[in-house]
N, C-alpha and C positions, 0 to 999 in steps of 0.2 A: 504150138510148142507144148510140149508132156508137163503136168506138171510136176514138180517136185513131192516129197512124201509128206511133208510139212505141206503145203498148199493144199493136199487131196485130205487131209485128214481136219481140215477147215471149211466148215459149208457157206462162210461167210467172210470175207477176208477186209472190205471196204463200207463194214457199217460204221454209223458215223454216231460216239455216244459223247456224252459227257461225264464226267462224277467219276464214283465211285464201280465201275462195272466188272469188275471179279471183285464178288464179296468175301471170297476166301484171300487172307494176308498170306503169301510168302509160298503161292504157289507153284512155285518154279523151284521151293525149296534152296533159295538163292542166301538168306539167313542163316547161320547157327552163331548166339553169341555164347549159348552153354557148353561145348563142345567139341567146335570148328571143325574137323573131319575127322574126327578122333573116332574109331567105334564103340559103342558102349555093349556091355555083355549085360544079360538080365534087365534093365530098364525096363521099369515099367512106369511111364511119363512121359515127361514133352522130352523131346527132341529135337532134330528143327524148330526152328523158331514157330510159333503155334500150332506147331503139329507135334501129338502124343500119338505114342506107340503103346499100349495097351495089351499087354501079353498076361494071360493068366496059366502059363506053366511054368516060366520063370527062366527058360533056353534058349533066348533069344539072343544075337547079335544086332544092333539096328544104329545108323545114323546118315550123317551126310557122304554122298559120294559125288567123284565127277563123272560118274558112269552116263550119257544123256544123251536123250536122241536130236537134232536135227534141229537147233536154235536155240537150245539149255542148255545152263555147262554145269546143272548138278540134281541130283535125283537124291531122296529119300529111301535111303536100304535097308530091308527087313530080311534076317537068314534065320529060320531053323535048325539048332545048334544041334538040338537030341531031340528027337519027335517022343511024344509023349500026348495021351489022348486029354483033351480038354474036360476040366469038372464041368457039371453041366451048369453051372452057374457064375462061373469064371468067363472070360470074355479075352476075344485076341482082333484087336483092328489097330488101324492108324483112323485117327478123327481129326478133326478142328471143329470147335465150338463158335459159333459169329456170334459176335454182341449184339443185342436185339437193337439198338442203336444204328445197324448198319444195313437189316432187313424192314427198317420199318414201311415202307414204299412198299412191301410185299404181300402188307395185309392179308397173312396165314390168320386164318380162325374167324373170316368173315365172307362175305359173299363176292366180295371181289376180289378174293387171295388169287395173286399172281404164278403163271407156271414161270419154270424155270428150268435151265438148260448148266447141267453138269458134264465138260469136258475134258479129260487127261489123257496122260499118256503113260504107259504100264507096260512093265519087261518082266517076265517072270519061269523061272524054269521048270514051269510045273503049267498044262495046258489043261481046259475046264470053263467051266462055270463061276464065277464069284460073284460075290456080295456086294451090295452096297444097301444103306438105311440113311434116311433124312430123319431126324429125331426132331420135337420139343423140348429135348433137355438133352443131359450129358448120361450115355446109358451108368457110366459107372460112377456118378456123383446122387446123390440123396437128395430132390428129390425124384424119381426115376422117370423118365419121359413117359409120357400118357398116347403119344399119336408116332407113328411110325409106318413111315414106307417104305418097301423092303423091293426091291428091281434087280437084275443081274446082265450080266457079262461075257463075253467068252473070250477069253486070250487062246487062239489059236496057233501059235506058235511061238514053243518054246524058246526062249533066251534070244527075242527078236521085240523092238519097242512097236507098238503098238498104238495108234489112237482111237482112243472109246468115246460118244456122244448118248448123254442118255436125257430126255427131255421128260420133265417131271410137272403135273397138272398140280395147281395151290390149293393146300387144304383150307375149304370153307368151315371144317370143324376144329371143335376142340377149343383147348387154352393156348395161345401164345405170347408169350413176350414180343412185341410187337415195339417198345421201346422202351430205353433206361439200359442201365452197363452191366445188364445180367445176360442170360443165356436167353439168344432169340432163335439161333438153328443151328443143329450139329449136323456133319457130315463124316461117315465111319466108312472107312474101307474095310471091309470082314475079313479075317484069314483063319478063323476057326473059331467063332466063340461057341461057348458050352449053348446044350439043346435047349435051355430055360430061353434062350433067345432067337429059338429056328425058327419060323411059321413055314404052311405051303400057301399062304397067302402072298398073291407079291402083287406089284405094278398097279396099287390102291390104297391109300389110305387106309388104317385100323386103328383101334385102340388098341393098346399096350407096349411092350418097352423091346420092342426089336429087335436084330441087328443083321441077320442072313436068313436067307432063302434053308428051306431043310434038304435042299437038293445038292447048297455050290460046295463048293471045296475046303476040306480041312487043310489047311497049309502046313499045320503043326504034327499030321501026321506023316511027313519026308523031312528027314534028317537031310540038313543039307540045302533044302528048298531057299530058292534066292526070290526076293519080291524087290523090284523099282517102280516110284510113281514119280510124277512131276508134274510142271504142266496144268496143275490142276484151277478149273475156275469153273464157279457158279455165278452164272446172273440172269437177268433178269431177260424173259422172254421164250422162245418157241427156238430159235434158231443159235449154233452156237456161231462164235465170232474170232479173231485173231486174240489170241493170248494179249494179256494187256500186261504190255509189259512197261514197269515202271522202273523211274532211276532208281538207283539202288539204294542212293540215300532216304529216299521217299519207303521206299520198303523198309530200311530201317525203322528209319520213325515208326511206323504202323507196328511194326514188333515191339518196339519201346514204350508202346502203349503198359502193355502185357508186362515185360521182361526189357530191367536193362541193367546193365554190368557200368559205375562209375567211376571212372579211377580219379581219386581223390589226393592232390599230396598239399599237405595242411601243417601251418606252423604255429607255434605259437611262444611267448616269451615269460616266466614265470620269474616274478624280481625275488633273490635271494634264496636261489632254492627252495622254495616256501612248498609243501607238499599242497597239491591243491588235486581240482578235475578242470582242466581244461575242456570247454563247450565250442562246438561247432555245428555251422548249419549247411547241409549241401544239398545245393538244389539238384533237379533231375533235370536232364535235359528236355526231356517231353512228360506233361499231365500226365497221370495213369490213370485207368480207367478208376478206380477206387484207391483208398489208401494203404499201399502194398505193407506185406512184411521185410523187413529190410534185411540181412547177413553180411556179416564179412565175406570176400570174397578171398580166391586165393593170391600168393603170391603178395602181400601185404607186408610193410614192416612197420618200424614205430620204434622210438626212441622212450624211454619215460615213465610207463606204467597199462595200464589196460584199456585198449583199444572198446567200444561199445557202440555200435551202431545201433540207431532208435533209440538212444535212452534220450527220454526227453520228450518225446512225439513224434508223429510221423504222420503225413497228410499226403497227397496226389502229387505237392508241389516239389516234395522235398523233404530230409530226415535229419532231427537234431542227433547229433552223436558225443559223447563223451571220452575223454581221454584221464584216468585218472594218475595225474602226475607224481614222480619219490621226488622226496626231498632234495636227493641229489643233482636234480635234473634243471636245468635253468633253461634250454632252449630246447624244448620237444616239438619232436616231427613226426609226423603221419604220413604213410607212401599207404595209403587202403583203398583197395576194393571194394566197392557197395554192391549186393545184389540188392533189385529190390524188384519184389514179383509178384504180379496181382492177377496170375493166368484165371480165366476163364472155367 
């Protein structure tokens, strides 16, 4: 029996793991709770739920699609709005950052750092060479990654999905985050960062703060140019394996780490009109990795006087808010949105 495109682009279909085996969250791009399929113009940040788009010209379209190949029902889309050449210190990829909490087993920056196996799937109408870099840090946060390995690609056919397998040897040098809820490994898809980040060193190990090959493809030079990924997982080993796919609720939660939207409707009773601040505590549904910043979200209303999320403190578990009530008001209500976001 022939196999299917999905089976052939799988070198392992019945291995047998436990745990946590795609260390990248929401790689099927199955999440978005900041945007749901809306496209965003100019963004430069997250996107999909733990995945940033990273564009340093500022002409970008990018978000959730249900454009997918052959077992996913939605891909991550990146267009080229106006081409325009990249400052050579400006940067254009999609990444996710892993919390070093979830690479610890991989012991990067000692003598048994483990290899590992980067699988996705990619439709793009532009054919070449691209990028990809496994970092120590996040190239575009302070402080700038010290170790980077730079490998590439080739999409051989235009506006047709694709699956890519690229098996990466573990860095025995260097500094890593190895554990705690800071940055332990980034993964960048390149589509044109500035030359400050080219090397022609590639498929090895370096020092310094990388992101593409000086060979692969400016993406940002075609107006018009379409990019989909999906599919995407790193873990652990030599061989890649079937997409681990998880319930969706379960992927949630994992997003909710990072990012979650609470909707809140709160009451409360003030005797005789008395002008006061009404205090409430709302918990999160899931621990965040650290103690996020909280906002209003949209879409919000309120009876009574000024709405204030975080007045009061705000910890992993959850965020005191204030309501400052008028005089007039004896029976105030809150219908609010909490963001609260501790991304990576």
């Amino acid at each position: 029996m022939a196999l299917t495109q999905v089976d052939q682009g799988l070198l392992s279909t019945n291995a047998q793991y436990t745990g946590f085996k795609n260390r990248l969250i929401n790689g099927s791009q199955l999440i978005s709770q900041r945007y749901g399929a809306t496209l965003q113009s100019n963004l430069n940040n997250y996107v999909t739920d733990r995945w940033a788009v990273y564009n340093g010209i500022s002409t970008v379209s990018t978000g959730q699609t249900t454009t997918a190949p052959a077992g996913f029902t939605n891909s991550l889309y990146v267009t080229t709005t106006t081409a325009g050449s990249m400052p050579v210190g400006n940067t254009y990829n999609i990444a996710q950052c892993i919390e070093a909490n979830n690479v610890t087993d991989l012991g990067y920056g000692t003598s048994s750092a483990s290899t590992v196996t980067l699988s996705f799937w990619v439709r793009s109408s532009l054919t070449g060479t691209f990028a990809i870099s496994i970092n120590n840090g996040a190239p575009n946060i302070s402080p700038a990654p010290t170790r980077s390995y730079i490998t590439t690609y080739t999409i051989s056919t235009a506006n047709t999905w694709e699956q890519k397998t690229i098996t990466i040897a573990g860095d025995q040098s260097g500094t890593w985050n190895t554990s705690g809820n800071g940055i332990g490994i980034t993964v960048c898809f390149d589509l044109g960062s500035g030359t400050n980040y080219a090397t022609a060193t590639t498929n090895t190990w370096q020092t310094g703060n990388y992101l593409r090959s000086s060979s692969s493809t400016n993406f940002n030079l075609t107006t018009g140019a379409t990019f989909y990924i999906t599919g995407v997982q790193l873990e652990k080993g030599s061989t890649a394996t079937s997409f681990d796919y998880r319930p969706y609720g379960t992927e949630l939660v994992l997003c909710q780490r990072y990012y979650e939207v609470v909707n809140a409707t709160l009451g409360a009773y003030v005797d005789n009109g008395a002008l006061d601040n009404v205090r409430f505590y709302i918990a999160f549904k899931v621990t965040k990795r650290a103690n996020p910043t909280v906002t209003s979200g949209s879409g919000g209303s309120e009876s009574g006087g000024t709405w204030t999320p975080g007045y009061g403190g705000v910890d992993v578990n959850g965020t005191n808010c204030s309501s400052n009530v008028g005089s007039t008001i004896t029976r105030p209500y809150i219908n609010a949105p909490i963001i609260a976001s501790i991304e990576l």
